[in-house]
DOTI-920010 format. One record per atom (N, C-alpha, C): residue number from 1; residue in three letters; chain; atom name; x, z, y. Coordinates in nm, 3 decimals, m for minus. Atoms other than C-alpha are relative to their C-alpha. Layout:
N
NUM	ala	A	CA	X	Z	Y .
...
END
This chain:
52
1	unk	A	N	m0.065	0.012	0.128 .
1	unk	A	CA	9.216	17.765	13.638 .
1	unk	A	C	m0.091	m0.081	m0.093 .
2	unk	A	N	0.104	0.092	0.085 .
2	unk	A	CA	9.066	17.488	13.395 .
2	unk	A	C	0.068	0.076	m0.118 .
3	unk	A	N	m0.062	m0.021	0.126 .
3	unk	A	CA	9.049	17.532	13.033 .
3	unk	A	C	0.073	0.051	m0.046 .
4	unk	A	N	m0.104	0.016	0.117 .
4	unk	A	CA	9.338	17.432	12.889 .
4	unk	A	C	0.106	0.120	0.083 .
5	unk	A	N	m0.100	m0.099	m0.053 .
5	unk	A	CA	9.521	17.690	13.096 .
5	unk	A	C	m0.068	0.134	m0.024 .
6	unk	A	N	0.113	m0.113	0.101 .
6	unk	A	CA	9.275	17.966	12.998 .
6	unk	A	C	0.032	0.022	m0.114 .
7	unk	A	N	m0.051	m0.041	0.164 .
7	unk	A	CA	9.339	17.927	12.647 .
7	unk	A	C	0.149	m0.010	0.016 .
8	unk	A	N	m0.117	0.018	m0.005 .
8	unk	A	CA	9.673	17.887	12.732 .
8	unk	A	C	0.102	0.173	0.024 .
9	unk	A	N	0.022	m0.086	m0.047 .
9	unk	A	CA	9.681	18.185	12.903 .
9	unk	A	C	m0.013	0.167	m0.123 .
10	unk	A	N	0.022	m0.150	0.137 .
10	unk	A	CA	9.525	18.423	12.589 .
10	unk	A	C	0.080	m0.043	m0.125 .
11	unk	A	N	m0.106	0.036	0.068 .
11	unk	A	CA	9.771	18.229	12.346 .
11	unk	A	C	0.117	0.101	0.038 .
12	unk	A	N	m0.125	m0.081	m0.004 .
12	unk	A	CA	10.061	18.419	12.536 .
12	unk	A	C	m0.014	0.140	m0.015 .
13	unk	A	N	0.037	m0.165	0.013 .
13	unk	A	CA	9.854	18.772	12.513 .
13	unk	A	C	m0.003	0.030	m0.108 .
14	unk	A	N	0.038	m0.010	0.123 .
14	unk	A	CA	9.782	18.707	12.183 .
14	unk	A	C	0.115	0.041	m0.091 .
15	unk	A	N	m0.170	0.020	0.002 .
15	unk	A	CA	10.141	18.638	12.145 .
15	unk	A	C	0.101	0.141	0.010 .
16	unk	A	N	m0.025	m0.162	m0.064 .
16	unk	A	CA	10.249	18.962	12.315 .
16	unk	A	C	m0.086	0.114	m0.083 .
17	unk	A	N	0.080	m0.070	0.042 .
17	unk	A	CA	10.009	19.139	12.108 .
17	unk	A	C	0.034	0.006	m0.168 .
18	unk	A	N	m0.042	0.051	0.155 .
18	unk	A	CA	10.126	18.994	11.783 .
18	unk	A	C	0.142	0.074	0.003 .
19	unk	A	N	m0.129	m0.039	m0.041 .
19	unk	A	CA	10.504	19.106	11.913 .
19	unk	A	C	0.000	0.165	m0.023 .
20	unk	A	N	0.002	m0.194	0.034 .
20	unk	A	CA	10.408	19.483	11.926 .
20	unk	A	C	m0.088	0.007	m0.093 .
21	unk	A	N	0.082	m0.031	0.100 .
21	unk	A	CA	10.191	19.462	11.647 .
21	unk	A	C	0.110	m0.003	m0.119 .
22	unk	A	N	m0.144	0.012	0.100 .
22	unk	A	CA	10.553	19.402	11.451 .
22	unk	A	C	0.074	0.086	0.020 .
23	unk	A	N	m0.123	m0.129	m0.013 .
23	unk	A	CA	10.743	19.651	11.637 .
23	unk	A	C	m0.093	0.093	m0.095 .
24	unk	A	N	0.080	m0.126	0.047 .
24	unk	A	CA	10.463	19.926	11.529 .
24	unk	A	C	m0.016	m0.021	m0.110 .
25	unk	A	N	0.033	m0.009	0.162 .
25	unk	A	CA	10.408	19.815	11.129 .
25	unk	A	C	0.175	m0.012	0.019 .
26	unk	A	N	m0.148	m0.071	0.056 .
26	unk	A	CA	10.817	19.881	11.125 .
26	unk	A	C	m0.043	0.140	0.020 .
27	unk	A	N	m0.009	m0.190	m0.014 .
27	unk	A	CA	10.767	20.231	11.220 .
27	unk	A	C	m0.147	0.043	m0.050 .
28	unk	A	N	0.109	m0.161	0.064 .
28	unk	A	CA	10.432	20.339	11.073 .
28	unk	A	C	0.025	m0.044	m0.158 .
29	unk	A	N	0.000	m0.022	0.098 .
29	unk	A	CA	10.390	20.466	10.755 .
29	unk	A	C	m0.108	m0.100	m0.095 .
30	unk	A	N	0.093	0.102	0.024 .
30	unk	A	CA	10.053	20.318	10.668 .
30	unk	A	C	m0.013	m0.161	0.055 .
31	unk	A	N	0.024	0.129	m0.059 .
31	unk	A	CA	10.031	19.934	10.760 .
31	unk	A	C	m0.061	m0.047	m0.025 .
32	unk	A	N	0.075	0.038	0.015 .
32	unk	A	CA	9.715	19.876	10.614 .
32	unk	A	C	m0.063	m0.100	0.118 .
33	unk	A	N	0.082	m0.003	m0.126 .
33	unk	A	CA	9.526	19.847	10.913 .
33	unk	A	C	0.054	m0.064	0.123 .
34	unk	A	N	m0.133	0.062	m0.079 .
34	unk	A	CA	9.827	19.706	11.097 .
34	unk	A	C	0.018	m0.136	m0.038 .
35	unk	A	N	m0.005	0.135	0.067 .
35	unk	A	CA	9.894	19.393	10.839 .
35	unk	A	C	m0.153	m0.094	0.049 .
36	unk	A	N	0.134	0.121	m0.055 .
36	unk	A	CA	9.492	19.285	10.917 .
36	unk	A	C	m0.013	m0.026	0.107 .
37	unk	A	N	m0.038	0.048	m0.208 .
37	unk	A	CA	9.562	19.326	11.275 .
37	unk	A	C	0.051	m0.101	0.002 .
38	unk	A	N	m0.118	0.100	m0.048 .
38	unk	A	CA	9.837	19.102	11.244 .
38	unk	A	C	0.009	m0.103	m0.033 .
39	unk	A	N	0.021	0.135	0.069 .
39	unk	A	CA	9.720	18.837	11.027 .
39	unk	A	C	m0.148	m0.079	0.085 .
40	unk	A	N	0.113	0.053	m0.081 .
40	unk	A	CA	9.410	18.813	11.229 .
40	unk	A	C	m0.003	m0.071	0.117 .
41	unk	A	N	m0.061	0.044	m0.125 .
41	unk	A	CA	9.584	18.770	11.552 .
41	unk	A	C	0.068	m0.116	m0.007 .
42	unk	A	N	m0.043	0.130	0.045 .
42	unk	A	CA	9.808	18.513	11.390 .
42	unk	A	C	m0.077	m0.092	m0.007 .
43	unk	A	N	0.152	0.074	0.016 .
43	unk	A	CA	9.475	18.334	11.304 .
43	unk	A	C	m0.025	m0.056	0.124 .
44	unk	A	N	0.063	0.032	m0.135 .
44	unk	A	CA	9.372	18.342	11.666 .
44	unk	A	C	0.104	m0.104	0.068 .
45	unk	A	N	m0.157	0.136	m0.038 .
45	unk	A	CA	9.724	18.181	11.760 .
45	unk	A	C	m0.028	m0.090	m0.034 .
46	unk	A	N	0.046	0.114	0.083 .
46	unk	A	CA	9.676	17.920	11.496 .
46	unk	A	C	m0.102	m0.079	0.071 .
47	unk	A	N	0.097	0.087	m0.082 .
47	unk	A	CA	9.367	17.815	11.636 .
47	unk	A	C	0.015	m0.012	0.134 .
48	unk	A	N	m0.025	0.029	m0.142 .
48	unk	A	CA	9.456	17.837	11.998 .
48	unk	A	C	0.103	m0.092	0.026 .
49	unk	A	N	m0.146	0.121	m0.011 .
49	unk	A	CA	9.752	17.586	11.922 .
49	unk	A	C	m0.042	m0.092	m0.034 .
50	unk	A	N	0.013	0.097	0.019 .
50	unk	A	CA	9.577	17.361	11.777 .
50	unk	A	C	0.026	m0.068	m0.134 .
51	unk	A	N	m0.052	m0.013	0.131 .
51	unk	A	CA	9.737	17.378	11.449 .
51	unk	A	C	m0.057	0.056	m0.117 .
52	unk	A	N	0.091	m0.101	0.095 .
52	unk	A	CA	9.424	17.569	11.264 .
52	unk	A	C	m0.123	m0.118	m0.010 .
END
């Protein structure tokens, strides 16, 4: 596996990770702790696209 398929690779986990990090701040109460999760992860996307 080179590289660009590597990062390619944690882009779609990140992805998947970002996905249930949305289901779960609908259903909890607190989303403090949830929103920095989710903006952080977004972040990591961002830069793994190329677009950061």
């Amino acid at each position: 596996m080179n590289d660009f398929e590597h990062i390619s690779r944690i882009r779609q986990e990140l992805e998947a990770l970002r996905k249930d990090l949305c289901h779960r701040m609908e259903q909890a109460q607190d989303q403090g702790d949830l929103n920095l999760l989710h903006e952080r992860v977004s972040r990591a996307i961002k830069a793994l696209s190329g677009q950061g």
